[in-house]
DRENMI-539379 format. One line per 10 residues: number of its first residue (from 1); their letters; for each residue z, y, x of C-alpha. Coordinates in steps of 0.2 Angstrom, whole numbers, m for minus. Each point is the difference from the previous one (the first is absolute). Layout:
NUM> a> Z,Y,X ~ ... .
This chain:
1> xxxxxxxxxx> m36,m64,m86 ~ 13,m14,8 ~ 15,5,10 ~ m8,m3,15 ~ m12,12,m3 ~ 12,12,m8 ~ 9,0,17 ~ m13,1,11 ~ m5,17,m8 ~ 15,7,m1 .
11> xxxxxxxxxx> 0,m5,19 ~ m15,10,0 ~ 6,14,m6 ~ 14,1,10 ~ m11,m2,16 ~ m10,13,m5 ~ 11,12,m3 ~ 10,m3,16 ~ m19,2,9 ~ 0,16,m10 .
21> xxxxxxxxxx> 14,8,3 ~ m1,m4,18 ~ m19,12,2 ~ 10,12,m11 ~ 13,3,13 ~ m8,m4,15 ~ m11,15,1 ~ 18,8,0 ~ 8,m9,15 ~ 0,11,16 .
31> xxxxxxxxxx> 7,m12,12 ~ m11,m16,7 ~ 10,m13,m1 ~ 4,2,m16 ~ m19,m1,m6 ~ m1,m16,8 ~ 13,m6,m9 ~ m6,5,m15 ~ m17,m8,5 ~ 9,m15,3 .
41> xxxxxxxxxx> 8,m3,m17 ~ m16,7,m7 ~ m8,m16,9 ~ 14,m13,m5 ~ m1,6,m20 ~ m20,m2,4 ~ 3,m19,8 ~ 9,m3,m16 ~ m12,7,m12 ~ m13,m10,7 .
51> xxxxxxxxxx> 7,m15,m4 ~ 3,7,m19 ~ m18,7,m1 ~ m5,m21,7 ~ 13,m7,m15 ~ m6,9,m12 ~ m20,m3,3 ~ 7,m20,m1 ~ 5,5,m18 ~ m15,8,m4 .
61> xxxxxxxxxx> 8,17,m2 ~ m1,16,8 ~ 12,11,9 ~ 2,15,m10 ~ 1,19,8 ~ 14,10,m3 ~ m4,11,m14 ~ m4,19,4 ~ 16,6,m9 ~ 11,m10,14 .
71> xxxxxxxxxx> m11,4,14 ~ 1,21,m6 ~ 19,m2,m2 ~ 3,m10,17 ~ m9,14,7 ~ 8,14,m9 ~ 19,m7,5 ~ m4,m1,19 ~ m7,20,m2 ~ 14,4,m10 .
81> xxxxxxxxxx> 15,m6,12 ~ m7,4,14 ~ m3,19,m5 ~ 13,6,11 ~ 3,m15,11 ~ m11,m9,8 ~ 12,m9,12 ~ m1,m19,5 ~ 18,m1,m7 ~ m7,6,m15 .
91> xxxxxxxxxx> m15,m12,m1 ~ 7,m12,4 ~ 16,0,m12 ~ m14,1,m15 ~ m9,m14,8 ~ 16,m10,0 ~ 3,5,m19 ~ m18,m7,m4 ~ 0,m15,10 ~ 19,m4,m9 .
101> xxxxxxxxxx> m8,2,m18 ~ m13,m12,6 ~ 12,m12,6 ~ 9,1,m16 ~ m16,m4,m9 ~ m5,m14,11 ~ 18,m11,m1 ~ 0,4,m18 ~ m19,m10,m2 ~ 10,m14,11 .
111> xxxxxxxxxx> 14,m1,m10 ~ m11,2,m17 ~ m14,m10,5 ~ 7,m16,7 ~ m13,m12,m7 ~ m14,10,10 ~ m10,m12,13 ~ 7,m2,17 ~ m16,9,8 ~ 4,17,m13 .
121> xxxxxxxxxx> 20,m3,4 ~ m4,3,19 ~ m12,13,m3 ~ 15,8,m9 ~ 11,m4,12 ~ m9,7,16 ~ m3,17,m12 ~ 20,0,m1 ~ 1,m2,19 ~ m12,12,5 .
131> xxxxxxxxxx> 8,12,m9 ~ 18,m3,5 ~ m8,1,20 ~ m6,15,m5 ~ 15,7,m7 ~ 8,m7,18 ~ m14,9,11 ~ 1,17,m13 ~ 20,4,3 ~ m5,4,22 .
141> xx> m7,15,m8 ~ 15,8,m11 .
């Protein structure tokens, strides 16, 4: 496997794990407008897996499900801090954690990776952005 398709898949990962956590803790949202916003960044980290899912098939690889271990424990941490407060501020600051480590994962495939094609680079990049815009919309609901 190239870097490209390294990075794409970690990409992918990182998507879906967002996506995931997002259905984990929107059947705990009370207040409507903060379900749609959820939905919202739900639908941008969707936009963007698309386009990995597209890279990838051009490479002649597959995008890989998370494995059931992450899925179980992704699950289990949104049960777990939201056993005695189901809050938006609450959700929300764990959403803002998550989001941050995947920030930190996606600049440090920029700044490791820098021989990656333009097309991956800016799949990488909008990955990073979404991310920070979702940090940016998270932080109304602290």
């Amino acid at each position: 496997m190239d870097n490209n398709e390294y990075v794409l898949n970690e990409v992918n990962k990182g998507i879906k794990m967002g996506m995931d956590s997002i259905s984990n803790v929107s059947e705990k949202v009370q207040e409507q407008n903060f379900k749609e916003d959820l939905q919202y960044q739900y639908n941008k980290y969707n936009e963007v897996l698309n386009k990995v899912n597209n890279k990838l098939t051009e490479y002649g690889n597959f995008p890989k499900e998370l494995n059931p271990m992450q899925k179980a424990m992704g699950w289990m941490s949104v049960e777990f801090n939201t056993l005695d407060d189901k809050s938006n501020s609450k959700i929300s600051e764990m959403m803002i954690k998550g989001t941050n480590m995947g920030i930190i994962e996606g600049v440090k495939l920029l700044n490791n990776y820098t021989d990656i094609d333009t097309n991956v680079k800016d799949i990488l990049n909008e990955f990073v952005k979404v991310q920070e815009n979702n940090v940016e919309r998270l932080k109304k609901f602290l």
